[in-house]
KOLFIZA-798977 format. One record per residue (C-alpha): residue in one letter; x negated, y, z negated. Coordinates in steps of 0.02 Angstrom, whole numbers, padded with zeros to 5 digits, always signed. Last residue first. Example, Ala and Ser with C-alpha at 12.3 -4.5 7.8 and 13.67 -1.06 7.14 Angstrom:
residues 2
s-00684-00053-00357
a-00615-00225-00390
This chain:
residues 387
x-08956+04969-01258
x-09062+05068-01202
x-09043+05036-01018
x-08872+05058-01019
x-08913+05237-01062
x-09017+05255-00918
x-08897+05177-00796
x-08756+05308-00871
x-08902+05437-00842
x-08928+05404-00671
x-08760+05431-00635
x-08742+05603-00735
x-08865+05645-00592
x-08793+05573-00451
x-08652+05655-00493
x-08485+05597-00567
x-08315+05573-00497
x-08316+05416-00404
x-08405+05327-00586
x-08258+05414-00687
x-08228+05411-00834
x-08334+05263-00913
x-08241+05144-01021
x-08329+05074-01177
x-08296+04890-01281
x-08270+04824-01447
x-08252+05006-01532
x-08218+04986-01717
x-08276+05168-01781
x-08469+05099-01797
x-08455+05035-01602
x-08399+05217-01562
x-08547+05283-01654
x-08684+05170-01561
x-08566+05222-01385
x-08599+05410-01445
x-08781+05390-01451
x-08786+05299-01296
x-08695+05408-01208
x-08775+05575-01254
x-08841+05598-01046
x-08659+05565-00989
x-08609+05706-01066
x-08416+05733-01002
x-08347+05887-00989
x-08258+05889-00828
x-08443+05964-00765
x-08536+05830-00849
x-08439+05681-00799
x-08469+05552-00899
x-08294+05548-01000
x-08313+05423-01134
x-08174+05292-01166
x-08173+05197-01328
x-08122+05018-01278
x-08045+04940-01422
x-07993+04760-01378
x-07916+04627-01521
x-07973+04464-01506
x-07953+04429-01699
x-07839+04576-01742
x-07858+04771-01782
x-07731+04868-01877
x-07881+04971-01978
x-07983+04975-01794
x-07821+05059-01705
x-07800+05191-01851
x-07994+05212-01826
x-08017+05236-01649
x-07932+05402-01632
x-08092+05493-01748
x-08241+05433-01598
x-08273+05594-01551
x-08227+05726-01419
x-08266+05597-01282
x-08180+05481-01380
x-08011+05411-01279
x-07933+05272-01332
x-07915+05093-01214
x-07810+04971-01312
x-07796+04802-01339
x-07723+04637-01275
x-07541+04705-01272
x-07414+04676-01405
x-07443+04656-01572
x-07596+04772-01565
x-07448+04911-01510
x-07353+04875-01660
x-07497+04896-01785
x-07566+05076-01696
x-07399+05155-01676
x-07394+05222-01510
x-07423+05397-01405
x-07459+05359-01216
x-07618+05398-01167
x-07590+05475-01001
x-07473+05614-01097
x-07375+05615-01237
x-07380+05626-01420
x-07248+05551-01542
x-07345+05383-01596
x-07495+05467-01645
x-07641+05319-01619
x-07674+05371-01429
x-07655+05233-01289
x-07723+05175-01146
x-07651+05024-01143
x-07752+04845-01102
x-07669+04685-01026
x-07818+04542-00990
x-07751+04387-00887
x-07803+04225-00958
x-07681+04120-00890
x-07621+04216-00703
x-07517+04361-00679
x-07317+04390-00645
x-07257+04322-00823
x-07409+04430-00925
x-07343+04594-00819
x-07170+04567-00850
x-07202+04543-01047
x-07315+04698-01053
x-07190+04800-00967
x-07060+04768-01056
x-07138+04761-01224
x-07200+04960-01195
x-07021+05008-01125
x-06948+04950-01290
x-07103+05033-01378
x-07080+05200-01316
x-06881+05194-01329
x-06870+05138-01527
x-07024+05310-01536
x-06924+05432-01443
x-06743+05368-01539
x-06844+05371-01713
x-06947+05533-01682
x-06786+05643-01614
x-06702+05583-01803
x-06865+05629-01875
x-06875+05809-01827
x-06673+05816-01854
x-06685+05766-02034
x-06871+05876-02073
x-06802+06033-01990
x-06849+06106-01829
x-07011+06219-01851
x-07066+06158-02020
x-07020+05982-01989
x-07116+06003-01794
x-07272+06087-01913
x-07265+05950-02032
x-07286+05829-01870
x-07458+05900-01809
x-07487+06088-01764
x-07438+06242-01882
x-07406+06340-01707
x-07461+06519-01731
x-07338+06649-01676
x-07347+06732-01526
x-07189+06794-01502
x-07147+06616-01378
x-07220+06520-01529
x-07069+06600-01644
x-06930+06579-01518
x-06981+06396-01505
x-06881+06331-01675
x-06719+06430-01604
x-06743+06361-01441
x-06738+06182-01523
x-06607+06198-01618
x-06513+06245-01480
x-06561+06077-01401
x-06506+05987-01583
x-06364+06080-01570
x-06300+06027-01387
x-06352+05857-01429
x-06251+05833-01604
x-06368+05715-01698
x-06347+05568-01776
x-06458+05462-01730
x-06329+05375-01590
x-06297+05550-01553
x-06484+05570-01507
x-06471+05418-01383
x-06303+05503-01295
x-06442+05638-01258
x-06573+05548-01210
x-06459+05463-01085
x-06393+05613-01038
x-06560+05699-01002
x-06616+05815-01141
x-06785+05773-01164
x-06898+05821-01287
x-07049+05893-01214
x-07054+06082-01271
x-07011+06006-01453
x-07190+05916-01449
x-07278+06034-01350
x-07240+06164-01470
x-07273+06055-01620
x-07439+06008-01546
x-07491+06173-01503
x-07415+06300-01402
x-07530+06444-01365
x-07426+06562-01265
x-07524+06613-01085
x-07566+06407-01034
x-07435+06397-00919
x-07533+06422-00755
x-07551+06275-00673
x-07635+06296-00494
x-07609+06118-00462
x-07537+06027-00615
x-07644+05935-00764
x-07486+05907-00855
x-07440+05955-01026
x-07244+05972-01040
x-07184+05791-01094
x-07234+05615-01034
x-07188+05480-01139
x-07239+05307-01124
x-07336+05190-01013
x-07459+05330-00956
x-07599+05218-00888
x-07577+05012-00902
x-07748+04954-00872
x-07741+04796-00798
x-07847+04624-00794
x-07938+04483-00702
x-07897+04541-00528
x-07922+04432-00388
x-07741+04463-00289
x-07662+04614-00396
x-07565+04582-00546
x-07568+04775-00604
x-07458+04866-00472
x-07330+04718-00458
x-07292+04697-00635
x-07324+04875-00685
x-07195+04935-00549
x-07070+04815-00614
x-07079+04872-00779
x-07087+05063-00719
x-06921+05053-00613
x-06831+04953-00735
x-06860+05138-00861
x-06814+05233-00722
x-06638+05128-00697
x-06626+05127-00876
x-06631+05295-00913
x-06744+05319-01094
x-06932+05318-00974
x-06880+05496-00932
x-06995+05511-00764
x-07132+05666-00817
x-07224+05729-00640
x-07027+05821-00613
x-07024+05909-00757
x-06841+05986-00767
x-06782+06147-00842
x-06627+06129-00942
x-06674+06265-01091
x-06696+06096-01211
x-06813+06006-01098
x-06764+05890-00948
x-06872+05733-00930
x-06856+05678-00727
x-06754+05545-00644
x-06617+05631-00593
x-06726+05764-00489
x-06744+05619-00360
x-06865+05639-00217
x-06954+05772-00331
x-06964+05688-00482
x-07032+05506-00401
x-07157+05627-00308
x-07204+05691-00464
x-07243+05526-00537
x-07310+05513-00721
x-07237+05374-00808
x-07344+05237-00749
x-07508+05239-00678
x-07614+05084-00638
x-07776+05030-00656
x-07806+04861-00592
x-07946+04758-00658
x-08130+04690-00561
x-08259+04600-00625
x-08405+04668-00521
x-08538+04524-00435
x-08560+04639-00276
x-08438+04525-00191
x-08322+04580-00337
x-08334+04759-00272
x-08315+04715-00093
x-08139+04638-00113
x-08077+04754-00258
x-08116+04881-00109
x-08022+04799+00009
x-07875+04760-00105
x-07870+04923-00172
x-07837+04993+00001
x-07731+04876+00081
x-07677+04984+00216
x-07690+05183+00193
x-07764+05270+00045
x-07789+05431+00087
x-07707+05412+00248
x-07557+05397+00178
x-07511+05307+00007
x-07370+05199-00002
x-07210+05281-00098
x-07130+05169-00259
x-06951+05138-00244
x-06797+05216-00299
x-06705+05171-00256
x-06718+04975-00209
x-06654+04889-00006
x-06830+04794-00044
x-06916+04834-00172
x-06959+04679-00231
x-07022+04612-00055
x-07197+04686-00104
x-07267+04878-00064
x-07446+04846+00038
x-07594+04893-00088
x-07627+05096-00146
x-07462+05125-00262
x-07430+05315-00233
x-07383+05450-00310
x-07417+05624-00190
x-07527+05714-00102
x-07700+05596-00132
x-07826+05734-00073
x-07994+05662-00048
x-08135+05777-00040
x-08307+05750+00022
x-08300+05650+00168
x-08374+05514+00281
x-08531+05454+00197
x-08480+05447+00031
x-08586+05531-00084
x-08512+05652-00180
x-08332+05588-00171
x-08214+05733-00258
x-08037+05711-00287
x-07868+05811-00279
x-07751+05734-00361
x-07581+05653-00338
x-07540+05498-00461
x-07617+05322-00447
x-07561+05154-00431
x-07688+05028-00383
x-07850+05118-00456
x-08000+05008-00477
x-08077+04965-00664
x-08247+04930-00657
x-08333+04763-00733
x-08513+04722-00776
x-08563+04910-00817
x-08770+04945-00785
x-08732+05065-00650
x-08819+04934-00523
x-08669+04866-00506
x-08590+05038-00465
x-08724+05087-00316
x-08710+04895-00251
x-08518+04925-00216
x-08539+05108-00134
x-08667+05051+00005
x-08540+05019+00102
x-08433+05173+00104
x-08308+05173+00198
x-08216+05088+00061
x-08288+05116-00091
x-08241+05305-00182
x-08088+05287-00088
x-08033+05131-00174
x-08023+05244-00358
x-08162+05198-00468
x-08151+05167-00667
x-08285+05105-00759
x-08321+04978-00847
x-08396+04914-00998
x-08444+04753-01124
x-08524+04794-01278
């Protein structure tokens, strides 16, 4: 099966003997960051530091004349990223015989939040998420499309990975997050992330639905969870919690908007690159989850976009709706974590590539080549090896 792994520019330039290092990894293609979100990174091995800290969302090549005179607008990196980043390091990482695709972040910005508020999901007690843009309002959702466009149809690139093109709710991977004390589970985190914006809102009357009842609905449903309560999980338990009409009447508008920003982006992104241009999603099969992988219907999404990247480092089980709705050409990249302390185990990745290939996988991801050890390196090549 074909693979790559993902690298952010700052794992390769300054670093020169970085390139060679990933080709010999045993993947033929790596997937390079051009829009990315903050983090805080680790580089084990490159020469000139240890820890990158990326301190806000940032696209990580020169901005283009689209945004000219436009808010808002993406942010360039700083000295993180500064330059032409991921075109220098897409540069010396196809002179090392790499294919190289973009990887690009979507709907999760908290600079974008921060810089303007507007912009950002609001839940049902009027507290804003600034890392979550509400892709319903327009201007946010025109925002994204053309930020795909430019972000993924980089100069030499054969492909994009469209990251977080959907939804974004409560979960987020925050600094010092500490929100984890009441154990909301997926209809928690599911009724703590619809959004209450005014566009969401005049799109829940067009359901139906009375906005300033459906949000009080909403408390109501969370008072239980907030008492400690166990959360039922899945959709029966969001029915349970809020009512089977008004649960599905919030699923129709979030799913109708999810998909029409989902064709949007795919389309601009196909009429910006070349013939032959590869546009993956990393997407989960549930359509109203949120997060990085975007929640989507399996059949619509395979419509759409070249494939799908799923993550299976807990198990291969989110492949399957995607593999039953498979086409001819289809790709299924089951993405492995091979980190060992995020997690991953790089050492069991042959074993778990055989059973991803059994599920319907066509291809793997590796998570993340920067990230990992020498160690959980050397067992990636190893693992290759056996193939």
């Amino acid at each position: 099966m074909k693979s790559s792994a993902f690298v952010y520019p700052w794992d390769v330039n300054g670093d020169p003997e970085a390139p060679a290092r990933l080709a010999r990894l045993g993947a033929a293609q790596v997937t390079l960051a051009a829009a990315y979100h903050s983090t805080r990174a680790l580089t084990p091995r490159h020469p000139r530091h240890r820890v990158v800290t990326a301190e806000h969302a940032a696209v990580l090549y020169p901005l283009g004349d689209r945004w000219a005179g436009r808010v808002p607008r993406p942010h360039p990196a700083g000295d993180w990223a500064p330059g032409d980043a991921y075109g220098e390091a897409a540069e010396a990482l196809a002179a090392a015989g790499l294919e190289v695709h973009t990887w690009v972040v979507l709907a999760h910005n908290s600079r974008l939040g921060a810089d303007h508020p507007d912009t950002s999901v609001v839940n049902a007690y009027g507290d804003r998420y600034p890392w979550a843009p509400c892709i319903a309002q327009p201007a946010t959702s025109a925002y994204l499309v053309d930020l795909a466009a430019e972000a993924a149809v980089r100069p030499g690139a054969r492909g994009t990975e469209l990251e977080s093109l959907g939804w974004y709710g409560l979960a987020h991977l925050h600094a010092h997050d500490k929100i984890g004390g009441v154990g909301l589970g997926e209809a928690g985190q599911y009724l703590m992330s619809l959004c209450f914006c005014p566009d969401c809102r005049t799109g829940y009357g067009e359901r139906g639905l009375d906005p300033d009842d459906l949000a009080a609905r909403v408390r109501t449903a969370l008072e239980p969870l907030w008492r400690g309560a166990p959360d039922d999980g899945g959709w029966a338990g969001v029915a349970k919690l809020l009512g089977e009409p008004p649960a599905a009447a919030t699923r129709a508008w979030r799913d109708a908007t999810a998909r029409t920003l989902q064709e949007a982006a795919v389309a601009a992104v196909r009429a910006a690159a070349p013939e032959g241009f590869q546009v993956l999603l990393h997407a989960d099969p549930v359509s109203y989850h949120c997060g990085a992988n975007a929640g989507v219907d399996p059949a619509h999404i395979l419509t759409v976009a070249d494939g799908v990247v799923v993550p299976c480092t807990g198990g291969p089980g989110l492949l399957a709706p995607f593999a039953d709705q498979r086409r001819a050409g289809a790709v299924l990249a089951a993405n492995f974590t091979v980190v060992s302390g995020m997690g991953g185990s790089p050492g069991t990745l042959a074993a778990d590539a055989a059973r991803a290939r059994t599920a319907g996988a066509t291809e793997l991801r590796l998570y993340h080549a920067g990230l990992a050890s020498d160690d959980d390196l050397m067992a990636v090549r190893k693992a290759f090896a056996r193939r």
